[in-house]
LOBAMAR-427713 format. One record per residue: residue number from 0; z, y, x of N, C-alpha, C, O in turn. Coordinates in steps of 0.02 Angstrom, whole numbers. Atoms other than C-alpha are relative to their C-alpha. Example, Ala and Ser with C-alpha at 12.3 -4.5 7.8 and 13.67 -1.06 7.14 Angstrom:
# LOBAMAR-427713
n;n.w;n.v;n.u;ca.w;ca.v;ca.u;c.w;c.v;c.u;o.w;o.v;o.u
0;0;-59;45;390;-225;615;0;60;45;33;59;97
1;-3;-59;-42;357;-53;684;37;55;-39;45;110;-14
//
This chain:
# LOBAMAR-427713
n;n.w;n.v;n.u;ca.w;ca.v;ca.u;c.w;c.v;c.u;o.w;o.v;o.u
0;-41;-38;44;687;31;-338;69;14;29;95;69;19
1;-51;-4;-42;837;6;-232;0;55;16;31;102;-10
2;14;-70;-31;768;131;-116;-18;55;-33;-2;104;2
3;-11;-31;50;736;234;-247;57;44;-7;67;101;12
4;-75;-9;10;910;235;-303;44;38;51;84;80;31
5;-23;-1;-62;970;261;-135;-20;71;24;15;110;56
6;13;-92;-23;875;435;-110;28;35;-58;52;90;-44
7;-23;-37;27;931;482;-280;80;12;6;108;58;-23
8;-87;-23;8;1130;471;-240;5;33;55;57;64;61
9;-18;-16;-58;1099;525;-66;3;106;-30;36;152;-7
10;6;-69;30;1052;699;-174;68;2;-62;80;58;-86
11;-42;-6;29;1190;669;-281;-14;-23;-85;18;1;-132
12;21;15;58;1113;590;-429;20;-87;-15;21;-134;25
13;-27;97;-16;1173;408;-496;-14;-6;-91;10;21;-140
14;31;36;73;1087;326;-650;39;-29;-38;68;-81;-22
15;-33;14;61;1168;317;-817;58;39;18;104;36;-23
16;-67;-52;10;1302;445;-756;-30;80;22;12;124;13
17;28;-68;-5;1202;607;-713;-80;10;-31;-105;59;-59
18;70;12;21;1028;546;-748;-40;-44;-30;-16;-99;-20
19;35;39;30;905;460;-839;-71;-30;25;-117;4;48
20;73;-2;-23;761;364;-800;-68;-47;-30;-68;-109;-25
21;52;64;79;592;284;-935;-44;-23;58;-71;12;101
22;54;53;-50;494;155;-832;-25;-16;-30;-4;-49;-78
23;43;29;16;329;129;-863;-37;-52;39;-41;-33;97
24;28;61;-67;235;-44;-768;-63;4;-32;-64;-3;-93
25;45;-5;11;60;-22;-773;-58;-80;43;-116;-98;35
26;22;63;-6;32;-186;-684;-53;-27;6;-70;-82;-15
27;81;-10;-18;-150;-139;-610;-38;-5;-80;-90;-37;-85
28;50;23;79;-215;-141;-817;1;90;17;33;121;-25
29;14;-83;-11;-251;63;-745;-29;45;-27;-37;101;-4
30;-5;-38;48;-311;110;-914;42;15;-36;25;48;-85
31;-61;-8;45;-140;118;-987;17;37;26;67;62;1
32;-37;-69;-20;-111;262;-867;12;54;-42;65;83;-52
33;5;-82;52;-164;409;-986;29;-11;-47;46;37;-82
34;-51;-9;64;-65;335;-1121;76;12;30;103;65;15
35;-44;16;-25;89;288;-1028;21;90;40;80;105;42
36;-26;-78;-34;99;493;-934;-17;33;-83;25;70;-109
37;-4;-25;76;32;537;-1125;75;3;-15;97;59;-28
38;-43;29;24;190;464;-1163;74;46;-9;106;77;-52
39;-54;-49;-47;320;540;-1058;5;49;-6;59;77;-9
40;-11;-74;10;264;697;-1076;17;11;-56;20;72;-54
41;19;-1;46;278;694;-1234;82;5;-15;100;45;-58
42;-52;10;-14;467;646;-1197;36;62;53;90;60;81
43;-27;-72;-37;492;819;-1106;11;-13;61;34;35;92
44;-50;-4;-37;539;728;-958;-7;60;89;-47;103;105
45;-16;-67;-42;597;832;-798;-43;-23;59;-46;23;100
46;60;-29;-52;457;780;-666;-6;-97;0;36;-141;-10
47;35;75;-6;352;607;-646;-4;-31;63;-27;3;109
48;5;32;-69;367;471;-501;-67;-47;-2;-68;-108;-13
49;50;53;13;195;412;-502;-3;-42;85;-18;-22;141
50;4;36;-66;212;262;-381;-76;-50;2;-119;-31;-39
51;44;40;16;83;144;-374;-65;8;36;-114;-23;16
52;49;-21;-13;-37;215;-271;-30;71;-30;0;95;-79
53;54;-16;-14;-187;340;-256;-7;26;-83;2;83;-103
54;35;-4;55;-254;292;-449;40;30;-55;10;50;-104
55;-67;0;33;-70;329;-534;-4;80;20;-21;122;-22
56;-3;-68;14;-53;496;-458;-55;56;-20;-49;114;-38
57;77;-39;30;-236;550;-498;10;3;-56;6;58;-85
58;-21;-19;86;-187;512;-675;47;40;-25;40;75;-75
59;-46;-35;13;-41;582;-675;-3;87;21;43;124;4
60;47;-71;-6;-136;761;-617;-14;12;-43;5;59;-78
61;56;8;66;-246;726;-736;49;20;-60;50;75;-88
62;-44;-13;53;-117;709;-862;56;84;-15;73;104;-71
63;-29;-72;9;-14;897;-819;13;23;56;44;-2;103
64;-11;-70;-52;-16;1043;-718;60;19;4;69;67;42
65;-52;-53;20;145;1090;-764;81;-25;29;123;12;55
66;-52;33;2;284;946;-753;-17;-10;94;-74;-8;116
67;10;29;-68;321;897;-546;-14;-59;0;23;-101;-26
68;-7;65;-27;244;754;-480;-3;-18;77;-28;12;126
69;-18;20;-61;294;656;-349;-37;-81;21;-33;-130;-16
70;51;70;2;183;506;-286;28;-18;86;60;7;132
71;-15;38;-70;174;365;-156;-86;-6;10;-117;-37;-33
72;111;10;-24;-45;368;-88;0;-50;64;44;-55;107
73;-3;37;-60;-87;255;34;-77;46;26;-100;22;79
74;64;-41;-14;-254;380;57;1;42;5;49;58;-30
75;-3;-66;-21;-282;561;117;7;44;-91;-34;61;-134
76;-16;-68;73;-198;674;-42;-31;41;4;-57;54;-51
77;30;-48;-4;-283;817;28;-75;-5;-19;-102;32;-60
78;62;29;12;-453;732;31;-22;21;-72;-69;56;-91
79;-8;34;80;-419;688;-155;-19;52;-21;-77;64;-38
80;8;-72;49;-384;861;-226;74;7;-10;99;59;-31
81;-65;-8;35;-206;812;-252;43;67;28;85;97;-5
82;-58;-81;-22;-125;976;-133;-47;14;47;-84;-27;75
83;15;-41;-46;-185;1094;-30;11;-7;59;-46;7;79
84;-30;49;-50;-107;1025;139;63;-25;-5;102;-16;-52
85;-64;21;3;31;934;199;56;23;5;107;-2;-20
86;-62;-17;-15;145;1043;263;0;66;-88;56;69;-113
87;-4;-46;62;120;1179;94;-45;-29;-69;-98;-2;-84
88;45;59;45;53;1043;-54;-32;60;-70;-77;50;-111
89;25;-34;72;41;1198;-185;14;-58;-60;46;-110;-59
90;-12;49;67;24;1130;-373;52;-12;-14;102;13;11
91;-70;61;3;144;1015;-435;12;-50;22;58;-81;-5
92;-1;76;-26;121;859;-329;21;11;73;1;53;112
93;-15;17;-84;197;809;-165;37;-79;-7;50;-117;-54
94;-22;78;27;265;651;-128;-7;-17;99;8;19;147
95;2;43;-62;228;527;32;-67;-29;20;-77;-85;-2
96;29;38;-14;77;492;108;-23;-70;60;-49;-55;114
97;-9;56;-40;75;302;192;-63;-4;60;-62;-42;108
98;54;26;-44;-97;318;280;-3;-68;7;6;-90;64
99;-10;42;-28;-102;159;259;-96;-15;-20;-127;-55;15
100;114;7;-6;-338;163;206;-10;11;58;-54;-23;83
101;9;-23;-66;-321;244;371;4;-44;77;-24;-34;131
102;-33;37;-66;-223;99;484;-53;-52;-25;-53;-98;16
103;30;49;1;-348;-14;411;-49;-45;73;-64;-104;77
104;36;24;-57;-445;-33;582;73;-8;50;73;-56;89
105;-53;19;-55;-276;-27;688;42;-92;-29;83;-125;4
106;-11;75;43;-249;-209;557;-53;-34;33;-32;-92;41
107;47;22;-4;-413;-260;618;25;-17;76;49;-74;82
108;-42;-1;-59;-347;-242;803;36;-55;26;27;-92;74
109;-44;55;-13;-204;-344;777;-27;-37;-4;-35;-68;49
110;19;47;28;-282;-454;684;-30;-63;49;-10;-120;56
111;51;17;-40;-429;-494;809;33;-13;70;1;-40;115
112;-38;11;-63;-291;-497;951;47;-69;-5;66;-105;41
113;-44;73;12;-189;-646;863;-79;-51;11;-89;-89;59
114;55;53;2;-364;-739;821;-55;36;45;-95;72;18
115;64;-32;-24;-485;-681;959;-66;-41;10;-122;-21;28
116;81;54;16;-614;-823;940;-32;-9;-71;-77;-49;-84
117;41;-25;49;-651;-754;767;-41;42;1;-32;101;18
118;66;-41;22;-818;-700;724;-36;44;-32;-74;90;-18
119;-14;-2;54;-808;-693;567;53;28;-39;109;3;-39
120;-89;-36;28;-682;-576;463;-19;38;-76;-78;43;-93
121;-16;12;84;-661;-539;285;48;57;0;99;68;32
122;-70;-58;34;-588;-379;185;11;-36;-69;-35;-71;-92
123;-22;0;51;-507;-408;37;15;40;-43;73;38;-61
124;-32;-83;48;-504;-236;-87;-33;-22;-69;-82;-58;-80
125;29;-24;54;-521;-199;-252;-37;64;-12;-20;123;-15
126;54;-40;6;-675;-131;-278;-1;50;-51;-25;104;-32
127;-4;-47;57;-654;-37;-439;50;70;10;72;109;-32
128;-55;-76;-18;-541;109;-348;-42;28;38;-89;-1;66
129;30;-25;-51;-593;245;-255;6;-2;88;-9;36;135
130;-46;6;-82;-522;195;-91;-22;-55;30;3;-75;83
131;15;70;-29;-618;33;-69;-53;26;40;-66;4;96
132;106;-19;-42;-795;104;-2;46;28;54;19;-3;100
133;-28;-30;-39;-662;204;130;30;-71;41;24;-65;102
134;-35;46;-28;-585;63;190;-56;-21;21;-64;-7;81
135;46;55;1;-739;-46;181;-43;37;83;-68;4;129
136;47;-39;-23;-825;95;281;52;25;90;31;65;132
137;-16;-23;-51;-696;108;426;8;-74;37;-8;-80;96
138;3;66;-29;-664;-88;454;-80;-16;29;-88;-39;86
139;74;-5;-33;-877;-81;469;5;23;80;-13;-14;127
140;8;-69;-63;-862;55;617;25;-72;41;-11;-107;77
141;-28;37;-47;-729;-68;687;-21;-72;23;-21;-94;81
142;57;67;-21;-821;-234;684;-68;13;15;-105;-36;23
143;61;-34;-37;-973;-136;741;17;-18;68;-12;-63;99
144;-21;-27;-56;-885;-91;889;42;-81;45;55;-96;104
145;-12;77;-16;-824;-274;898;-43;-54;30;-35;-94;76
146;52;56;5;-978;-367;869;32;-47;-48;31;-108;-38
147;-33;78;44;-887;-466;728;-47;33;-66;-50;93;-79
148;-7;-3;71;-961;-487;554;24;13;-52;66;-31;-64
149;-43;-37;34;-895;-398;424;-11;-33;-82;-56;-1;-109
150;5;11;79;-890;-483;228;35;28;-35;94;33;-18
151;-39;-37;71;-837;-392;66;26;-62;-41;-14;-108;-52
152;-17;32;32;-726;-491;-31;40;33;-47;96;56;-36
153;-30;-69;39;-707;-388;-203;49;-48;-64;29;-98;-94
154;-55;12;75;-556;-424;-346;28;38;-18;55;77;21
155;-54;-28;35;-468;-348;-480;27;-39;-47;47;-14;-100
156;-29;41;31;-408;-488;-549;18;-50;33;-1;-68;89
157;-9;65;-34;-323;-638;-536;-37;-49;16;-40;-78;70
158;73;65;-32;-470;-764;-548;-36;36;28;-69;-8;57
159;26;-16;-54;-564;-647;-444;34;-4;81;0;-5;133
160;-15;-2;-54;-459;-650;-310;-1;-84;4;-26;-110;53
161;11;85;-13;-451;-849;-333;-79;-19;22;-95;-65;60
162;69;31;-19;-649;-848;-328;-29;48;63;-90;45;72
163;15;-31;-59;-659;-731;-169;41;-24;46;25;6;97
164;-18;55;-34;-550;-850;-76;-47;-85;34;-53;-117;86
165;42;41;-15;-668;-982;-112;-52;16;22;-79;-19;65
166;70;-33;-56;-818;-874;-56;12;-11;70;-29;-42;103
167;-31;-27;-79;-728;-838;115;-13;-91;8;-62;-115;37
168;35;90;-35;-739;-1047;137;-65;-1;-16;-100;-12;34
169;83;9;-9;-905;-1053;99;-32;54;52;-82;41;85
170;40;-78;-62;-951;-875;215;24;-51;59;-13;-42;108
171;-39;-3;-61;-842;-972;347;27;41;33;23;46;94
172;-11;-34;-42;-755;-845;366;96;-15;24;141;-46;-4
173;-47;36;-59;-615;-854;521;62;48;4;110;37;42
174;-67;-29;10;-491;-726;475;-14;85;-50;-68;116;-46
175;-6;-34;44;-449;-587;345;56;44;-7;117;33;-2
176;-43;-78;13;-385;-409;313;0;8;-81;-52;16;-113
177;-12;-29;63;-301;-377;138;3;77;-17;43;111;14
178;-9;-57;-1;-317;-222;87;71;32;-48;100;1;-93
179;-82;-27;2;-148;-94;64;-16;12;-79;37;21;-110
180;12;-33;65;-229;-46;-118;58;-56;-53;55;-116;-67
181;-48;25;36;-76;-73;-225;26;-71;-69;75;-90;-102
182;-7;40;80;-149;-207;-356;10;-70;33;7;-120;-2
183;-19;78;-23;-108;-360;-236;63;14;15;86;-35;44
184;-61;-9;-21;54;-297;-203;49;-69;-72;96;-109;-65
185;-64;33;69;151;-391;-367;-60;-82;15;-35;-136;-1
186;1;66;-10;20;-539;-314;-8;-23;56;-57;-59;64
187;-4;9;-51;62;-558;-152;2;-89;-2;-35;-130;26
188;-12;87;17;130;-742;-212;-65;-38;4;-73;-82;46
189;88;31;15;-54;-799;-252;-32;19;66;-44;-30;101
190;38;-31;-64;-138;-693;-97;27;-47;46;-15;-84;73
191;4;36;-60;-29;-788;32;-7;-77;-1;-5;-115;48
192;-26;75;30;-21;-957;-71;-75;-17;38;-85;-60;81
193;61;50;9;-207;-973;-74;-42;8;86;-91;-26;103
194;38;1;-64;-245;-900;133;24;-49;23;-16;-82;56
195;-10;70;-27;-141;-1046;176;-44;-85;-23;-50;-141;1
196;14;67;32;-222;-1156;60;-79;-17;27;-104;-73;30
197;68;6;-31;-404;-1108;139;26;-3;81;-12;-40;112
198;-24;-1;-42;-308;-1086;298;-32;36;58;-53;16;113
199;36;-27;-37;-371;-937;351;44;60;34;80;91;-6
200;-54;-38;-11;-270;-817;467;-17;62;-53;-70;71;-83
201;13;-62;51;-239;-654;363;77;55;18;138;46;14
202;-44;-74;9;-154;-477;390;16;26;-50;-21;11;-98
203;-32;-64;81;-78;-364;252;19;44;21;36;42;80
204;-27;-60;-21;-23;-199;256;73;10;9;97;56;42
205;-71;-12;24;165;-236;201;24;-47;35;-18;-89;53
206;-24;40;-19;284;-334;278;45;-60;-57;66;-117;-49
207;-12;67;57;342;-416;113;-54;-62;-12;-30;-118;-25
208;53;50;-21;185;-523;124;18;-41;32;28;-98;14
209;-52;48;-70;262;-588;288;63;-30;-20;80;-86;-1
210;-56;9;34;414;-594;197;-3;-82;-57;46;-115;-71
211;9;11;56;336;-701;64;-22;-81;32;-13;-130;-3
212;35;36;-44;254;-823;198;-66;-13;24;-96;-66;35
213;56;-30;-27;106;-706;256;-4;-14;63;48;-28;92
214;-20;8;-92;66;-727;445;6;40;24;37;32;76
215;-1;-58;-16;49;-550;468;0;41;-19;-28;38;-74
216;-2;-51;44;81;-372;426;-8;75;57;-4;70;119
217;-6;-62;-37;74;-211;506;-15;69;-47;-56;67;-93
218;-8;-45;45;104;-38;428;64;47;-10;102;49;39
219;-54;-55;19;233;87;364;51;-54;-53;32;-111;-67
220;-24;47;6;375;15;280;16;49;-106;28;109;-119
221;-10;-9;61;396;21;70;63;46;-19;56;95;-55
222;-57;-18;5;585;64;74;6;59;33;36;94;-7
223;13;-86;-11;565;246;173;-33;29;-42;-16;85;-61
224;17;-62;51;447;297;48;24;24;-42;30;85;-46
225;-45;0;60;541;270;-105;47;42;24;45;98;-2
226;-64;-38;-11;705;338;-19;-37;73;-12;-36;109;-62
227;17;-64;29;613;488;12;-13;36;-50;4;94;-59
228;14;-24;56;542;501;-142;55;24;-40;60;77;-70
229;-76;-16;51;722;479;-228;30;60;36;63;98;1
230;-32;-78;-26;778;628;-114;-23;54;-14;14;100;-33
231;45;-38;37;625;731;-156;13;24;-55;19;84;-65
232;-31;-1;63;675;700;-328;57;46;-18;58;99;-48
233;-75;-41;4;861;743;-316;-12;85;28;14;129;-6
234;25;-57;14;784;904;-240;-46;54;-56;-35;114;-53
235;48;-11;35;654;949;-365;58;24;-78;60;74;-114
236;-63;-14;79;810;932;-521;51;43;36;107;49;12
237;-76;-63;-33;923;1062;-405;-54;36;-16;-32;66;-65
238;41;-67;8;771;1185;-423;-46;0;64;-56;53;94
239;35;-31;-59;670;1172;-283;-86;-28;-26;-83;-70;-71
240;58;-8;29;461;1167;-318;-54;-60;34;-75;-44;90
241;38;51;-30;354;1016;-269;-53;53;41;-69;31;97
242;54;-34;-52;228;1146;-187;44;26;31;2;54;67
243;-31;-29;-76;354;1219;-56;37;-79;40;77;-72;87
244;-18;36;-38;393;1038;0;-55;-65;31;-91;-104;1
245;60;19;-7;294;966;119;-22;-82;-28;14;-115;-66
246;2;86;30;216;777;83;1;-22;73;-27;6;120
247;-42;26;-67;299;666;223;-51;-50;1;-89;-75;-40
248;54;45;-34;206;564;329;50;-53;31;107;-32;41
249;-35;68;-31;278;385;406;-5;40;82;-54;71;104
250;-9;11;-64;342;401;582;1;-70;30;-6;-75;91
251;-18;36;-46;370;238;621;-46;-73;-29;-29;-90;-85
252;28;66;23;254;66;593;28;-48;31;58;-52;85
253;-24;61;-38;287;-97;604;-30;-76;0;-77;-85;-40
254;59;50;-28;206;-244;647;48;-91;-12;82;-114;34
255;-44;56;28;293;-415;565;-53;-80;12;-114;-88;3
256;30;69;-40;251;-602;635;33;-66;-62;90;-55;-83
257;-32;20;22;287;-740;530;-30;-81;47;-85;-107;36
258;14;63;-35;297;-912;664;-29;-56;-30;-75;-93;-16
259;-8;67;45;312;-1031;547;-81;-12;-22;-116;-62;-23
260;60;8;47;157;-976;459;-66;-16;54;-119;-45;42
261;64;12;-51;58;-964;644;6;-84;31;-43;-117;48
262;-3;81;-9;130;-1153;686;-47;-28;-47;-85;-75;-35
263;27;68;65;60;-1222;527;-90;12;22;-132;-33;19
264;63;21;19;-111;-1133;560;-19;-19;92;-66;10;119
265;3;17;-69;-99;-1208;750;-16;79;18;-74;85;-2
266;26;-76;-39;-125;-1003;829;52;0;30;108;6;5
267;-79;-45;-49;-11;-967;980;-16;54;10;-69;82;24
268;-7;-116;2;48;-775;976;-27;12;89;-11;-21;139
269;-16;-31;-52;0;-684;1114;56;29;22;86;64;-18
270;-50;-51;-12;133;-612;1220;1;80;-17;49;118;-25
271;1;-85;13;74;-439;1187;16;2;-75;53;48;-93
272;-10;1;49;82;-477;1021;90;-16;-30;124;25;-62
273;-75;5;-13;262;-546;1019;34;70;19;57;105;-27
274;-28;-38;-23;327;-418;1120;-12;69;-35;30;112;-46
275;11;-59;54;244;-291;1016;50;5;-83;62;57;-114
276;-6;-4;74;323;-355;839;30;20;-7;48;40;49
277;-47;-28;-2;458;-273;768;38;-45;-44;98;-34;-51
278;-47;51;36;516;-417;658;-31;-60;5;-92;-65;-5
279;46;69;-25;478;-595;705;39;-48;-62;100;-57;-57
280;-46;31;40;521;-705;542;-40;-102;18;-98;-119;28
281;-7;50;-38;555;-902;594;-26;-51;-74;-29;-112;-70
//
């Protein structure tokens, strides 16, 4: 929200003195979408930030043709239906897409380059979105091409993700890719509590994970999207049309190490890996 904030003053906008703003938290319960954009609209307001992923701005389509929306996807928009391309989105939607369904095999990479005497490897998605069979279906290709074993480990909940932890010890499995799909993001706390507690290495897409005392992350970074978005924004309330601006793509990834967490599970970094990170937290 910071970053947020931060694109809206950079446009000249500053909350509670030019603008207003109704926050809804949908808090992966992703049937309260159609009420919650019901809602809003309903409230006239001047264009929707559906963040949250993929499932948020599909609803928020869903919900009006008319009002701008502006979204954060971690999956191909175009694919979707959401715009026409990137550089001319048409409609009313543009926004940021993270590719981050896409970097899922360049996670696999790393991953398999910190632990390369794993065999064994483990996704972590919630299955109930459309973005899991895509993911599921490009990490395959890449442990094909590996020779590693590939297990589904599906949650949309909290005791599911507690009882697909305990699967992964019983699969034996030797290291694990979370997937970027936005509903582990707020339980990151639980996700890294319990890979330590099976003590299994594990990647994420975000570097707050790492942050959190993940061992690894690689990806686009949370705080560029938002900014953009809040600039987007501050454009969109001067007059300008979510279909003449294009949807921005990440230039820059980054690749986050957390020592502490590779001491505890005995793994020494590779140098390539080191030298590769872009934030090494101690």
């Amino acid at each position: 929200m910071n970053a947020f904030h931060q694109g809206l003053n950079d446009g000249g906008y500053v909350v509670g003195k030019n603008i207003a703003i109704e926050y809804r938290m949908a808090a992966g319960e992703y049937d309260r979408l159609p009420e919650f954009f019901a809602d809003v609209i309903r409230q006239q307001v001047s264009l929707i930030v559906a963040s949250g992923g993929l499932v948020s701005a599909m609803a928020a389509r869903e919900a009006t043709r008319t009002i701008p929306i502006l979204f954060i996807a971690g999956f191909d928009p175009i694919q979707m239906g959401l715009a026409d391309s990137f550089s001319r989105p048409g409609g009313n939607a543009t926004g940021v897409s993270m590719i981050t369904t896409e970097m899922a095999q360049k996670r696999l990479e790393w991953l398999t380059t910190l632990v390369p005497q794993a065999a064994t490897i483990a996704v972590l998605g919630n299955h109930k979105t459309n973005i899991y069979n895509r993911e599921v279906e490009l990490l395959e290709a890449s442990a094909r091409a590996r020779r590693l074993k590939l297990v589904e480990l599906k949650a949309s909940s909290d005791s599911e993700i507690d009882a697909a932890f305990a699967a992964a010890a019983r699969q034996r499995v030797e290291a694990l890719s979370v997937s970027a799909h936005p509903f582990f993001n707020p339980r990151r706390a639980q996700v890294v509590a319990l890979a330590a507690q099976y003590r299994i290495p594990t990647i994420y897409p975000w570097r707050e994970f790492v942050s959190a005392g993940g061992l690894m992350s690689y990806g686009p970074t949370f705080s560029w999207a938002y900014r953009e978005i809040g600039r987007y924004a501050s454009r969109i309330l001067k007059g300008e049309k979510p279909s003449d601006l294009p949807i921005q793509l990440p230039m820059k990834f980054e690749l986050a190490i957390n020592i502490g967490t590779a001491k505890a599970l005995g793994l020494p970094i590779p140098g390539l890996v080191l030298a590769s990170a872009t934030e090494i937290i101690e």
